[in-house]
C-alpha positions as CSV (number, residue, x, y, z in Angstrom):
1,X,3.8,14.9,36.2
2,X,2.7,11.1,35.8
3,X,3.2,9.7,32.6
4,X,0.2,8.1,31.0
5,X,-0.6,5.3,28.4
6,X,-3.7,3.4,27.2
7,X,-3.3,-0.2,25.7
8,X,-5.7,-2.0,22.5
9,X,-7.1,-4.7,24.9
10,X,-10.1,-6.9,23.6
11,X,-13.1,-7.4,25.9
12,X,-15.5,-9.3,26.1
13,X,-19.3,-8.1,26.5
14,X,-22.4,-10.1,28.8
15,X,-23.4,-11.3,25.5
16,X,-20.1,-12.9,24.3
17,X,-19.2,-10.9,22.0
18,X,-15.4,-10.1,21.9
19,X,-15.3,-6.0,21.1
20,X,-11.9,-4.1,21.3
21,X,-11.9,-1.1,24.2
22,X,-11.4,1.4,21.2
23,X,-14.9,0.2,20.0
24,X,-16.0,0.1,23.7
25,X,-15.6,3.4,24.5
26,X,-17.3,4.4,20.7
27,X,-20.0,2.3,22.2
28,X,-20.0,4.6,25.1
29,X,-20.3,1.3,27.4
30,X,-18.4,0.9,30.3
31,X,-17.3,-2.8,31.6
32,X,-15.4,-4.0,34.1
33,X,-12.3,-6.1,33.3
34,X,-9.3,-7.7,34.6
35,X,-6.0,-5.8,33.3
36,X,-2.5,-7.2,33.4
37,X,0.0,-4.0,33.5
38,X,3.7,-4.4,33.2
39,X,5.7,-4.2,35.9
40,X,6.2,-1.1,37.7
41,X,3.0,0.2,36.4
42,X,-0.1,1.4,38.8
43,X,-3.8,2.4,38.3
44,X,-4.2,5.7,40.0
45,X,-7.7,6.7,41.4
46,X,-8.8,8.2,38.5
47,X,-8.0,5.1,36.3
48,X,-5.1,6.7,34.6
49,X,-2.0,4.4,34.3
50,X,0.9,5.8,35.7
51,X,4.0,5.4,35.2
52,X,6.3,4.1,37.8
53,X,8.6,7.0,39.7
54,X,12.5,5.9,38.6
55,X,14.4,5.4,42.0
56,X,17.6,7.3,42.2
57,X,20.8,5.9,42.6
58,X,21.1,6.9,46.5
59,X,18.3,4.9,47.6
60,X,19.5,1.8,47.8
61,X,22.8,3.2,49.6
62,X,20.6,5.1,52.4
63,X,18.7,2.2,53.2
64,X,21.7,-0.1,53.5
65,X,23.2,2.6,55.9
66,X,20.1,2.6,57.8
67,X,20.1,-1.5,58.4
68,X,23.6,-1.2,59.9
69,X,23.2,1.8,61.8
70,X,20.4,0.0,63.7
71,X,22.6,-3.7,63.6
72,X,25.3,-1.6,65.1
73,X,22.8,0.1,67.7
74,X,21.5,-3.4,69.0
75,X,24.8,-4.8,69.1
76,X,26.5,-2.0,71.2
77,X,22.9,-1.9,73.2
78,X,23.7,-6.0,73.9
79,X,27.8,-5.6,74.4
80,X,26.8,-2.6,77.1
81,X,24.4,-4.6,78.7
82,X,27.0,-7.7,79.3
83,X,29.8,-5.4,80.8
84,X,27.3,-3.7,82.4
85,X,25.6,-7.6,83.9
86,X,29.8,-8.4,84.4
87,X,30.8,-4.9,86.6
88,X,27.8,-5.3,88.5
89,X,29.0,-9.0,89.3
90,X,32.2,-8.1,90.1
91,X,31.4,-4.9,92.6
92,X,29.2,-7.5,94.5
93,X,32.1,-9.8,94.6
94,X,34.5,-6.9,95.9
95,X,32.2,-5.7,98.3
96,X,31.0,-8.6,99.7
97,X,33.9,-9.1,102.1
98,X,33.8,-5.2,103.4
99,X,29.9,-5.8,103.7
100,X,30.5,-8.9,106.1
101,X,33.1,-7.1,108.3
102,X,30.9,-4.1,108.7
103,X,27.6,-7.0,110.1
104,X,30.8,-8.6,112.2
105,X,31.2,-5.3,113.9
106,X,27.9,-4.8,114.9
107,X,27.5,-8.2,116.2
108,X,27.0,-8.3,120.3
109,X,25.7,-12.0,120.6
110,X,29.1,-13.7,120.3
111,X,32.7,-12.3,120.2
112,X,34.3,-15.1,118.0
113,X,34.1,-16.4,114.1
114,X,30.0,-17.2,113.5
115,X,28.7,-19.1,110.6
116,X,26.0,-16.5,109.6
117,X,26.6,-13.0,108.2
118,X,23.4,-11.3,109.8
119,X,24.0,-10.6,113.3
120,X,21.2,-11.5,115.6
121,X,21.5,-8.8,118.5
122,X,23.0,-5.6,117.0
123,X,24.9,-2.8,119.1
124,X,28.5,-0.8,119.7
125,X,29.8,-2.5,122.1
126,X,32.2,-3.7,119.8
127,X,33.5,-0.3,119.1
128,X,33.1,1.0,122.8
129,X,35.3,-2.4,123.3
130,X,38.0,-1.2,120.8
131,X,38.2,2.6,122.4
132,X,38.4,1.4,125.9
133,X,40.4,-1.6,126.5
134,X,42.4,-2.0,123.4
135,X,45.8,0.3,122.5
136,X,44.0,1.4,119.2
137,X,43.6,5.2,119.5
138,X,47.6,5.0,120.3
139,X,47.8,2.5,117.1
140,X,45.9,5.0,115.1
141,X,47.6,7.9,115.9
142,X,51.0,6.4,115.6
143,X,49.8,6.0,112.0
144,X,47.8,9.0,111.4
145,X,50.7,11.0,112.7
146,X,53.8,8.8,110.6
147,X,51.2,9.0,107.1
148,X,50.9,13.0,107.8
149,X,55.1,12.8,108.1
150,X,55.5,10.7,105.0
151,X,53.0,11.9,102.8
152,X,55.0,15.7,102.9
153,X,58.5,14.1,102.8
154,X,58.2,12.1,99.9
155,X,55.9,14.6,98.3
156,X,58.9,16.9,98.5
157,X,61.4,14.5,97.8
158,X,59.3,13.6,94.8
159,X,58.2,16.5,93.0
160,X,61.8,17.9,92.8
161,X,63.3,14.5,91.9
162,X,60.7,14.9,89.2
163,X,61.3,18.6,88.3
164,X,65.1,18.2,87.6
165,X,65.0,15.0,85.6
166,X,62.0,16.7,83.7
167,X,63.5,19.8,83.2
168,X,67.2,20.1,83.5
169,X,70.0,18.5,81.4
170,X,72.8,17.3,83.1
171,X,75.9,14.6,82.3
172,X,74.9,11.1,83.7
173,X,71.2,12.1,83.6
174,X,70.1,9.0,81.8
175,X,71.8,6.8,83.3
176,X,70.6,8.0,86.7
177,X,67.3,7.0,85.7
178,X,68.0,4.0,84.5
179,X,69.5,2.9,87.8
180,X,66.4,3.9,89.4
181,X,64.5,2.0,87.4
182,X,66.6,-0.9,87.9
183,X,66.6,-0.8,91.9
184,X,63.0,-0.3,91.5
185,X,62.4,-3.9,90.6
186,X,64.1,-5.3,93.5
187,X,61.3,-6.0,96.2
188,X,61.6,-4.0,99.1
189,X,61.7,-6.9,101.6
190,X,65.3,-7.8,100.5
191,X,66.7,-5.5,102.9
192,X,64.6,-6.1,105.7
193,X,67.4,-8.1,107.6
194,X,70.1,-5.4,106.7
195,X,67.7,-2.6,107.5
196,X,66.3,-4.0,110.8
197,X,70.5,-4.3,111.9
198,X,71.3,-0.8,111.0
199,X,67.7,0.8,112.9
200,X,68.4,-1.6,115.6
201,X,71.7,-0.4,116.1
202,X,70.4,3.3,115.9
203,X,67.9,2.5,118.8
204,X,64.6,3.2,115.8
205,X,63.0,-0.7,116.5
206,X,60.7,-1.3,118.9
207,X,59.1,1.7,120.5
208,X,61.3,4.1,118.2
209,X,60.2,2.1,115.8
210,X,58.2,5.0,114.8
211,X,60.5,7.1,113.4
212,X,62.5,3.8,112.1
213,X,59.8,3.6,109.1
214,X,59.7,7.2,109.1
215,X,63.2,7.1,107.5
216,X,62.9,4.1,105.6
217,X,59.9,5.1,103.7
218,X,61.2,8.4,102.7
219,X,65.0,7.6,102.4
220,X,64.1,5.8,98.9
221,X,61.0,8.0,97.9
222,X,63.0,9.6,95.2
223,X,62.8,6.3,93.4
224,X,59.1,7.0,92.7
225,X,60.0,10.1,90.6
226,X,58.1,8.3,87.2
227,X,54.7,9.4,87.4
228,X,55.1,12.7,88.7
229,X,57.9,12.9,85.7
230,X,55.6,11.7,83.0
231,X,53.2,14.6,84.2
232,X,55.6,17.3,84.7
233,X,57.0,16.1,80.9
234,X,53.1,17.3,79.5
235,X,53.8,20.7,80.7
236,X,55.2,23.0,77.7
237,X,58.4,24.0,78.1
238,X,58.2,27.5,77.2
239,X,56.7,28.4,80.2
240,X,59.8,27.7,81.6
241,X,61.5,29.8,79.3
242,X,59.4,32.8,79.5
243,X,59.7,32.5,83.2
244,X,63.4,32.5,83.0
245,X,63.8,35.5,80.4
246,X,61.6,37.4,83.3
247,X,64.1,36.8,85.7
248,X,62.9,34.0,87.8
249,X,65.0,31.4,89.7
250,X,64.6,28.0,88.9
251,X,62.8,27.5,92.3
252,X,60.4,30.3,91.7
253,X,59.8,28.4,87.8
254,X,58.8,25.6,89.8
255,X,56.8,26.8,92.6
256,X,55.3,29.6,90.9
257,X,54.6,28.3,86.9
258,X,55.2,24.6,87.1
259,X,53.1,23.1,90.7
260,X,50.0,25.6,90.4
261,X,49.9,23.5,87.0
262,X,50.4,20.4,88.2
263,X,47.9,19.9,91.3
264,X,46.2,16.6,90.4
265,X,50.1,15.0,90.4
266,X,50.6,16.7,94.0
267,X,47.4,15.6,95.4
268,X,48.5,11.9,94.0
269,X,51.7,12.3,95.3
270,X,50.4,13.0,98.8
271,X,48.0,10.8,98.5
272,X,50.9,7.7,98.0
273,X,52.6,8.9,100.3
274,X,50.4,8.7,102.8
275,X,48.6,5.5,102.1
276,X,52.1,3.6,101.7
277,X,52.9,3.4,105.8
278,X,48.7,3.5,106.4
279,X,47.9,0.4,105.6
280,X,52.0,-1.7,105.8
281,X,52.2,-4.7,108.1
282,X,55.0,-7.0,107.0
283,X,58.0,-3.4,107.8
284,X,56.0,-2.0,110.3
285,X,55.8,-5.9,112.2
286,X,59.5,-6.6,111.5
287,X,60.6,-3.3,113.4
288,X,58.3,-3.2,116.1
289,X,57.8,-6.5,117.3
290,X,55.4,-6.6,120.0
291,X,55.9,-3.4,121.2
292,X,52.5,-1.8,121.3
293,X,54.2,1.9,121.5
294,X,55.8,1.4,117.9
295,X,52.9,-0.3,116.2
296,X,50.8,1.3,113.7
297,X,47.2,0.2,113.2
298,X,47.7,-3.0,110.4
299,X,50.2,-4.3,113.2
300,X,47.9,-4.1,116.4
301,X,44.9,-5.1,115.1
302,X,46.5,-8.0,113.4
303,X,48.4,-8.7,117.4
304,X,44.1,-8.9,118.7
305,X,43.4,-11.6,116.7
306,X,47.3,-13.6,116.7
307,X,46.0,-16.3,118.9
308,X,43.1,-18.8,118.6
309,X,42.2,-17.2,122.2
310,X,42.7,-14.1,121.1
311,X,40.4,-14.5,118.0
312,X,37.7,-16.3,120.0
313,X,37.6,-13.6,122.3
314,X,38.8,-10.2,120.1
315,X,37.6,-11.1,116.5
316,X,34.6,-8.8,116.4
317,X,36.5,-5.7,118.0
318,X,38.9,-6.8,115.0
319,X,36.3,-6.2,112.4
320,X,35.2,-2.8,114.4
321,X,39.3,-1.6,114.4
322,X,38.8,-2.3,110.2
323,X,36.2,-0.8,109.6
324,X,37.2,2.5,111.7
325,X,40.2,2.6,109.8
326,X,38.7,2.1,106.3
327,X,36.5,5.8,107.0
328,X,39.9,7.9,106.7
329,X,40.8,6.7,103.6
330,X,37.4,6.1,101.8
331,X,36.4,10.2,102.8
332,X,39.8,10.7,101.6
333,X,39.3,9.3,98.2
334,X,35.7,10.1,98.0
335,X,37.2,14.1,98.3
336,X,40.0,13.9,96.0
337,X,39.2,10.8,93.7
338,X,38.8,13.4,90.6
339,X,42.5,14.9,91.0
340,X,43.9,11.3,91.6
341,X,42.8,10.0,88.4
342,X,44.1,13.3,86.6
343,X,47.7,12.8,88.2
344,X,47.3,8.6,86.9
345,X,46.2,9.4,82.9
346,X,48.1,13.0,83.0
347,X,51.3,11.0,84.4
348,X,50.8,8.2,81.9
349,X,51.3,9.9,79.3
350,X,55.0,10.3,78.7
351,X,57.7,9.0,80.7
């Protein structure tokens, strides 16, 4: 309900006489005039004065909260937009190189190092090159076949390193760990002299050389016990328990309760394991020289291109080789990229 009130105003008539608008409206005379209200104060339709509606406290509060909402909605809208402008940058960058080797392989005109990244003739040869006159289905299954080896090993070795330091307390546990973690920070090409003496003298170099990196990548995979740890660690511990009041062995806890639990830190586990000898060239070069029975796939390809002749002659079956042994792992992680990341942030989480 609109409050109303009328004001003693004088007025003044055609005539120029000054009359009061209570004698005006005696008069019955209507004029029009200019009216000053106070503030706040309107005129409705009707020519009632009305008051002004009071505004309540939350008003103001709402209105400020809407402002911000809609700063903070441009600024994220403008900080999105830059990481998104930056990733985009930066996944051109990264691919760029993969995008050139995959033109190189296709490229028939020349067989050496061009200054152009579009071919001008396209074809396989390159890759009909690398199947026929080249070692490389030998230098791929050498690899495939020591990966496959590895990858179940150390998965094994893993896991239960992993299970026992997770699960079971035992005197000098700590401090076990602790020396792992210690040797750990030693780089692994140390030892090459001392361990390229003691395969050598086991006849595991050259064209043994296969089973040579067989047993140095899985005699220290134990080592690697702190992801799979930092999972297993996430799992509650009463399963274990209630397992264990039912009768079961510790193997059965872990087999039957603890792994179907754990798959994303197996699949990453296997997945380490057998990327670790896939794509190694300084070990795999050190114990297998130039014997093309013992190399894996880094090693030959690397032995097409070792000369300026060779390169001149070899380099675009070298990008071909690359770019065969790229599909393998790219399917791989394309299948299983959504358990990998699991095992990483489930694994990171304690240690």
């Amino acid at each position: 309900m609109t409050d109303t009130k009328k004001y003693l105003i004088e007025i003044e008539t055609p005539d120029g006489v000054l009359v009061t608008s209570e004698q005006h409206e005696l008069a019955n005379t209507k004029y029009s005039a200019d009216i000053e209200l106070p503030e706040g104060y309107a005129v409705s339709e009707d020519g009632a004065v009305e008051q002004p509606v009071e505004r309540t406290e939350t008003e103001e509060p709402l209105a400020e909260n809407k402002r911000n909402h809609l700063g903070l909605k441009v600024s994220r809208t403008i900080t999105n937009t830059i990481i998104h402008i930056v990733l985009i940058v930066m996944s051109i960058i990264w691919l760029f190189p993969f995008v050139c080797i995959v033109f190189e392989s296709f490229r028939v005109e020349s067989t050496g190092q061009v200054n152009y990244i579009f071919p001008k003739q396209w074809g396989l040869d390159n890759y009909i090159n690398l199947f026929t006159n080249t070692n490389f289905p030998r230098w791929f299954l050498n690899t495939f076949v020591l990966g496959l080896a590895v990858a179940v090993i150390q998965t094994i070795i893993v896991l239960a390193m992993s299970y026992v330091l997770s699960r079971i307390r035992f005197n000098g546990r700590k401090g076990l760990m602790n020396i792992m973690l210690v040797l750990g920070m030693f780089p692994g090409f140390l030892t090459l002299i001392l361990l390229y003496k003691l395969l050598s003298g086991w006849g595991l170099t050259a064209s043994g050389g296969l089973f040579g990196l067989m047993l140095v990548y899985t005699a220290s995979s134990g080592m690697g016990y702190y992801v799979s740890k930092g999972y297993f660690d996430t799992i509650p511990k009463s399963l274990d328990e209630a397992a264990r009041v039912d009768g079961a062995t510790r193997a059965q806890v872990m087999f039957k309760v603890i792994l179907p639990m754990a798959k994303p830190i197996v699949i990453y586990t296997v997945l380490m394991g057998f990327m670790a000898p896939w794509g190694d060239f300084v070990l795999a070069k050190y114990i297998s020289h130039y014997d093309e029975a013992g190399m894996n796939v880094a090693v030959g390809l690397q032995n097409l291109i070792a000369t300026n002749a060779n390169k001149s002659a070899n380099y675009t079956t070298f990008c071909a080789g690359g770019v065969v042994v790229a599909i393998p792992i790219t399917i791989l992680f394309m299948c299983l990229q959504k358990y990998y990341v699991e095992g990483v942030t489930g694994g990171a989480v304690k240690g």
